[in-house]
C-alpha positions in Angstrom: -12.3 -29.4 -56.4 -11.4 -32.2 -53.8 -13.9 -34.6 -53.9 -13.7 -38.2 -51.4 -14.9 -40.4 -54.3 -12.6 -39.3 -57.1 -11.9 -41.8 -59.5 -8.6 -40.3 -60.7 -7.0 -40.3 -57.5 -8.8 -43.4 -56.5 -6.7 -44.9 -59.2 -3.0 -43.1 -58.4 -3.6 -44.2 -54.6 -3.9 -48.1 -56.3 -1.0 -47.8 -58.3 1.5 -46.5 -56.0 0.5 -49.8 -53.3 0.7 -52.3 -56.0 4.4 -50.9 -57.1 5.2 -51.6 -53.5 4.8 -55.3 -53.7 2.7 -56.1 -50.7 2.3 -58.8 -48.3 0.0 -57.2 -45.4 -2.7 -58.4 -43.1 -4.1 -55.3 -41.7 -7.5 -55.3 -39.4 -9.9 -52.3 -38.6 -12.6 -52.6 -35.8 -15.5 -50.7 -37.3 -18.5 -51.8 -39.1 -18.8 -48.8 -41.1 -15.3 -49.5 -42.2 -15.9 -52.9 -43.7 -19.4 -51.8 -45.0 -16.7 -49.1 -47.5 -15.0 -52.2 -47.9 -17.2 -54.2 -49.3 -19.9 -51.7 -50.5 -17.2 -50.5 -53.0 -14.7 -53.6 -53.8 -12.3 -52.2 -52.0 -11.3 -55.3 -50.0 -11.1 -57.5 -53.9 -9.2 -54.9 -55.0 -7.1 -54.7 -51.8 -6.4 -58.4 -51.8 -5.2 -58.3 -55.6 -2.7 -56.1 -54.6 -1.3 -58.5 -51.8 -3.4 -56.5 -48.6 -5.4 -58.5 -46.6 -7.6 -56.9 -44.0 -9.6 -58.3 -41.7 -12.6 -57.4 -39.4 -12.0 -56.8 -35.9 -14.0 -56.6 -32.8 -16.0 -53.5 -34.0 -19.7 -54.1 -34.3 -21.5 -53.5 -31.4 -24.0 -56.0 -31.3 -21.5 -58.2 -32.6 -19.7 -58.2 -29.3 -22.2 -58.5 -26.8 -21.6 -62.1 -25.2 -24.4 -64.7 -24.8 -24.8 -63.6 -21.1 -26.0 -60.2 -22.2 -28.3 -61.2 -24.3 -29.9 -63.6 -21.6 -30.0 -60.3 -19.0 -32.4 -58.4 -21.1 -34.7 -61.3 -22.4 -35.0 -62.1 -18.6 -35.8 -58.8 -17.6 -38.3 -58.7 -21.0 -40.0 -61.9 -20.1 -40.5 -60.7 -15.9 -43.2 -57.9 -17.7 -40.6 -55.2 -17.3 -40.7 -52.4 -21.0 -37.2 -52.9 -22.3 -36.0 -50.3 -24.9 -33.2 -51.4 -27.6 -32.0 -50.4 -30.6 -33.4 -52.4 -33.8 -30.6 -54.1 -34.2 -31.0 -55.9 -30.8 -34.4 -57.5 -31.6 -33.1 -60.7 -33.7 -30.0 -61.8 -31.9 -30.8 -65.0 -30.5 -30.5 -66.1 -27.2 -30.5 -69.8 -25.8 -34.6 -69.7 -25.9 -35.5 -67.0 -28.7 -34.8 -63.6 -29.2 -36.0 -60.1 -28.1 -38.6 -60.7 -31.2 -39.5 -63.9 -30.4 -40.1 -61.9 -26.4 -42.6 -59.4 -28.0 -44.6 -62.3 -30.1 -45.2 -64.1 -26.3 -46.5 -60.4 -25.1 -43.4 -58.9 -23.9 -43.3 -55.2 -24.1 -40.4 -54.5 -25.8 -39.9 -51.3 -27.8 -37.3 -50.2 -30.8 -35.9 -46.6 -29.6 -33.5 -44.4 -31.7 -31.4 -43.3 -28.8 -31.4 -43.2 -25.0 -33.7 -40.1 -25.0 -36.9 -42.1 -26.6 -36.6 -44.6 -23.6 -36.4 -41.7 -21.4 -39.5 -39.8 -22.6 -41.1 -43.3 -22.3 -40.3 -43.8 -18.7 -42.0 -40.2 -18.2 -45.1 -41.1 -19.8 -45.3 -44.3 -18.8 -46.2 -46.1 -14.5 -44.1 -49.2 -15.7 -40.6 -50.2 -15.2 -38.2 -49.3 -18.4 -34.8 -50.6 -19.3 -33.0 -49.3 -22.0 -30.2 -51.4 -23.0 -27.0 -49.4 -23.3 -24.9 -51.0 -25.9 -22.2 -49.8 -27.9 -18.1 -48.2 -27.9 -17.1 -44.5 -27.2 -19.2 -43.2 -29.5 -22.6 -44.0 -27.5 -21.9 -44.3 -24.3 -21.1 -40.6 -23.4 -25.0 -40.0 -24.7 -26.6 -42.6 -22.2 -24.0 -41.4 -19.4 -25.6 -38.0 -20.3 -28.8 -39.3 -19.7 -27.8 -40.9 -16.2 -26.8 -37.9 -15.2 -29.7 -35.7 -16.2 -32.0 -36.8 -13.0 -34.4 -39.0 -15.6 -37.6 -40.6 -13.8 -37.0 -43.1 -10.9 -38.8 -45.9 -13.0 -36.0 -45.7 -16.1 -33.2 -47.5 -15.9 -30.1 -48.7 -18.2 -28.5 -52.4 -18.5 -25.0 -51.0 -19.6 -23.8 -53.3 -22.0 -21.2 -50.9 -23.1 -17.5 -51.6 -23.7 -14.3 -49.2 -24.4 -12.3 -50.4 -27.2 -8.4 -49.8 -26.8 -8.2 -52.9 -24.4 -9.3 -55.1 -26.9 -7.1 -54.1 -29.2 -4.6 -54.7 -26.5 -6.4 -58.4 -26.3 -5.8 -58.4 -29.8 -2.5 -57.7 -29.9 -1.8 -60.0 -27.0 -3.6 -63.1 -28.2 -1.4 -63.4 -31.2 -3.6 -65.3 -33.3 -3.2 -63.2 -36.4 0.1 -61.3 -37.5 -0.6 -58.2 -37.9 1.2 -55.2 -40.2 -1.1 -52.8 -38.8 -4.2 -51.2 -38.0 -7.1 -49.2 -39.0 -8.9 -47.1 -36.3 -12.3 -46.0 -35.8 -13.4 -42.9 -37.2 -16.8 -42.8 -34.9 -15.0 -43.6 -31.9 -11.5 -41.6 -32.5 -13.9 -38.5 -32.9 -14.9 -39.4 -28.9 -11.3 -40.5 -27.5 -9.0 -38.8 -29.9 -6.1 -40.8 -31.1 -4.0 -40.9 -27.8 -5.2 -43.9 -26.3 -4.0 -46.3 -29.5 -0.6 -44.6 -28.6 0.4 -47.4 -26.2 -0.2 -50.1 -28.7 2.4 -48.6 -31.2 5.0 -48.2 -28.0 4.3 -51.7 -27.1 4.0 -53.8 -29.7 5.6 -51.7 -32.2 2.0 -51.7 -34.4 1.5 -48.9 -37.7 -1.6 -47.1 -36.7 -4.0 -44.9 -38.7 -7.3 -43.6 -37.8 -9.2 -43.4 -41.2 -12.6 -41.8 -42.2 -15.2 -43.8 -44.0 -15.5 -43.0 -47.6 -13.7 -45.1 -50.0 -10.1 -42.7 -50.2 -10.3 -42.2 -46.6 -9.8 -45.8 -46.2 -7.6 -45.9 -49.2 -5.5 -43.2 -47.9 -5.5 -45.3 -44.5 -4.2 -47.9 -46.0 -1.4 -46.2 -47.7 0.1 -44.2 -44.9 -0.2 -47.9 -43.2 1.7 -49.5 -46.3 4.3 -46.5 -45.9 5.0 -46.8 -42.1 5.7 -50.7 -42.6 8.0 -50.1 -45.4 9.8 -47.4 -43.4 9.9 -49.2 -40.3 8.1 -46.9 -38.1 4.8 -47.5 -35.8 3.0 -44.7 -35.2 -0.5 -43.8 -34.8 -1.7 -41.6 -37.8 -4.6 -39.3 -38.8 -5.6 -39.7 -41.5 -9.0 -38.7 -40.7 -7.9 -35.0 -39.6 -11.2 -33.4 -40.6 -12.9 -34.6 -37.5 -10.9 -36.2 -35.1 -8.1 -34.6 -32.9 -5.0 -36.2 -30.3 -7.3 -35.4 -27.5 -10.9 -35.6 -28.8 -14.0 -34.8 -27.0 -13.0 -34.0 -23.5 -16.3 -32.8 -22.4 -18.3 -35.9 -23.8 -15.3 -38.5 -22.1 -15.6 -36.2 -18.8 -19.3 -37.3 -18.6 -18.8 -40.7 -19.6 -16.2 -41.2 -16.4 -18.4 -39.5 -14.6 -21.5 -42.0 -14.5 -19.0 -44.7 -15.6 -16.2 -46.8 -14.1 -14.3 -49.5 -16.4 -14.6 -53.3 -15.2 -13.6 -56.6 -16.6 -16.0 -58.4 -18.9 -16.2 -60.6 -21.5 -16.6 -59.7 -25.2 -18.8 -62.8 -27.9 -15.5 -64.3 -28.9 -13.2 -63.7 -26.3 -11.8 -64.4 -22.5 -12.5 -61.5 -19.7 -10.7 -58.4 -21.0 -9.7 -56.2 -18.0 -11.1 -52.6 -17.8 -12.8 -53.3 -20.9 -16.6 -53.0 -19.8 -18.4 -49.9 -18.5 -20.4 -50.2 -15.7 -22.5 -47.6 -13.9 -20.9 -46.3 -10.4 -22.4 -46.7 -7.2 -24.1 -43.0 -7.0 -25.8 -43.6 -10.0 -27.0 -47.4 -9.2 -30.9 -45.9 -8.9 -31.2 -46.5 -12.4 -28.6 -49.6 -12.7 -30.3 -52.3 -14.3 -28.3 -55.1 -12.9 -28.7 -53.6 -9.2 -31.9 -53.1 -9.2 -33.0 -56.3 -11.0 -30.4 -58.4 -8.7 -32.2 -60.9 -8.1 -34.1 -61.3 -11.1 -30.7 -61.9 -12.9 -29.1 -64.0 -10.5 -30.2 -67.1 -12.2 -28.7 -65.8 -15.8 -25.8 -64.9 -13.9 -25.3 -68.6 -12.5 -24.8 -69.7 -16.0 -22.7 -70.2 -18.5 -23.9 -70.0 -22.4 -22.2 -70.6 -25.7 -22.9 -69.7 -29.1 -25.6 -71.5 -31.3 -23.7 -74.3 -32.5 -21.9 -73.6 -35.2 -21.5 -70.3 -35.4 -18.5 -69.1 -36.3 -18.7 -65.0 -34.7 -16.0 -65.1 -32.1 -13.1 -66.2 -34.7 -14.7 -63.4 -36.9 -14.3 -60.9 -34.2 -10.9 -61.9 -33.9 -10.2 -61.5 -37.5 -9.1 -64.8 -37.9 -11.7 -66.2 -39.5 -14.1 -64.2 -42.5 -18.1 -65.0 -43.2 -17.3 -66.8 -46.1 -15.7 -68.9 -44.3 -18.5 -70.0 -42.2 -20.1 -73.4 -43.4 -23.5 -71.5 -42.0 -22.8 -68.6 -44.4 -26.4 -68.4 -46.4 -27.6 -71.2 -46.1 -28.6 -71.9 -42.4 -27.8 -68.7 -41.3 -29.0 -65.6 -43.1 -30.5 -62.2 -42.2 -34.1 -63.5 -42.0 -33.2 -66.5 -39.8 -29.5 -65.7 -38.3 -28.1 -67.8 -35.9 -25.4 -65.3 -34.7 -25.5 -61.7 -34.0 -22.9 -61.2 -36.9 -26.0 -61.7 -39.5 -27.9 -59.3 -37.6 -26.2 -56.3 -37.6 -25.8 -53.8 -40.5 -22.7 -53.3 -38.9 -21.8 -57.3 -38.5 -19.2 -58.6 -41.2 -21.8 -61.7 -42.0 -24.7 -59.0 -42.9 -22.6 -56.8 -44.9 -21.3 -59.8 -47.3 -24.9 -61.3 -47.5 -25.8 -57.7 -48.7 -23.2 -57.5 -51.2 -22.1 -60.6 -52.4 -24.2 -63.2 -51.5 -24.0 -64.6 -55.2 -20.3 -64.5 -55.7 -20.6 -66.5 -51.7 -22.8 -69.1 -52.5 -21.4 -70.1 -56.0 
């Protein structure tokens, strides 16, 4: 019986990448991805065997730039309910976080998805703004939402972003040679595996979209390992089980339906074009940004920077890992982080605090 944590074939899949003599830097965008990583000792036992990967620009939370963060601590702080996801609460802004909002009296509440803030807006006379944040995989669920005639006192800051153009931005920037990538899972499942097609036309880049238990990601890497030594780049499936060439054509029919890309900036890097998703002008009754215009025109005067110190944007890049940070647990942990990469459970700082801290710190 096939099982996806078989030790046996765990061990084959090993064996036949370390006969191969391997010199790879590969990088995947998903926090899931480098939670199997890490979780398991996949990434030690990777690296013994001459692969290398790297964590990409794929933690939501991660991503969102300074400027974001401002926008809904503004909104918080001008007695407006804000709705976020838990993981929003302790990424810091220039003067506290979305915690730090809600100590001073701020109602801010900790939803589990776009429908909890809409049920509140129904039973609630106040203002609510539910922060949209996240890839693919969420944003078809708040377009849904948008769509759905929800109360005239609900609305949504999108914070969301598309990810194929920053892996364009990745490939462009150059700052890490790359053998290949790993693809989402999550968000494959939403755009199928056409869009990563240009990036293995273009710039001749091996491509896989892997699953997220250990032998998916071991299978990944070996159909990776395989297209390198073959000289081919191709996008691959690995991950056949769920995601298809033209995934969820309903749920990506919504999205473009509420949304319409533009260019914004992700923590970490310059404005990448057609990136961002931001609602259309039919929808803009329940648009955050145009109905709190003037609100936010003073966060939008500004520029803001990262906590000094902290090292997220060359982590999102890949060109930098959490160890590697001289705030690495010891000014920054999860109970006091100074970037949103020790926030997340999905953020490449939390998931090496998790698992090994020790082995970090000695």
């Amino acid at each position: 019986m096939f099982r996806l944590r078989d030790r046996e074939m765990s061990r084959k899949i090993i064996d036949k990448l370390e006969r191969m003599s391997l010199d790879l830097t590969l990088m995947h965008v998903c926090g899931t991805h480098q939670d199997t990583l890490v979780r398991f000792g996949l990434d030690s036992e990777f690296r013994r065997i001459g692969i290398d990967i790297r964590q990409g620009p794929g933690c939501p939370v991660c991503v969102t730039p300074p400027g974001e963060i401002e926008e809904i601590l503004a909104i918080a702080r001008a007695g407006v309910t804000v709705a976020v996801f838990g993981d929003m609460m302790k990424v810091p802004g220039e003067k506290g976080s979305l915690n730090d909002a809600k100590a001073d009296g701020a109602d801010v509440r900790i939803v589990f998805g776009v429908d909890d803030a809409v049920a509140l807006a129904k039973n609630n006379q106040k203002e609510v703004v539910f922060m949209g944040i996240g890839f693919e995989t969420t944003s078809p669920t708040i377009a849904a939402a948008i769509r759905s005639d929800p109360p005239t006192n609900f609305s949504v800051l999108s914070c969301h972003r598309t990810v194929p153009p920053a892996l364009a931005a990745i490939a462009e920037m150059g700052e890490i040679r790359l053998h290949g990538m790993i693809q989402p899972g999550h968000v494959s499942t939403m755009i199928g595996t056409r869009p990563y097609e240009f990036l293995s036309e273009k710039y001749k880049m091996p491509q896989v979209v892997a699953g997220f238990e250990p032998l998916d990601l071991m299978m990944g890497v070996y159909m990776l390992a395989n297209q390198v030594r073959d000289g081919r780049a191709e996008v691959e499936n690995e991950y056949s089980r769920v995601v298809h060439r033209e995934g969820n054509l309903t749920a990506m029919k919504v999205l473009e339906d509420v949304f319409e890309p533009s260019d914004v900036l992700w923590r970490g890097f310059p404005v990448i074009n057609g990136s961002g998703l931001s609602i259309r002008k039919r929808f803009e009754t329940h648009d955050a940004r145009s109905r709190y215009s003037d609100l936010l025109a003073s966060v939008h005067e500004k520029e803001f920077s990262e906590v000094e110190g902290c090292r997220c944007g060359e982590m999102l890049r890949g060109i930098l890992t959490s160890e590697e940070c001289p705030l690495f647990s010891t000014g920054c942990t999860p109970a006091n982080p100074l970037g949103p990469c020790m926030v997340s459970r999905e953020g490449s700082c939390h998931i090496s605090y998790r698992y090994r801290k020790k082995q970090a710190v000695r």
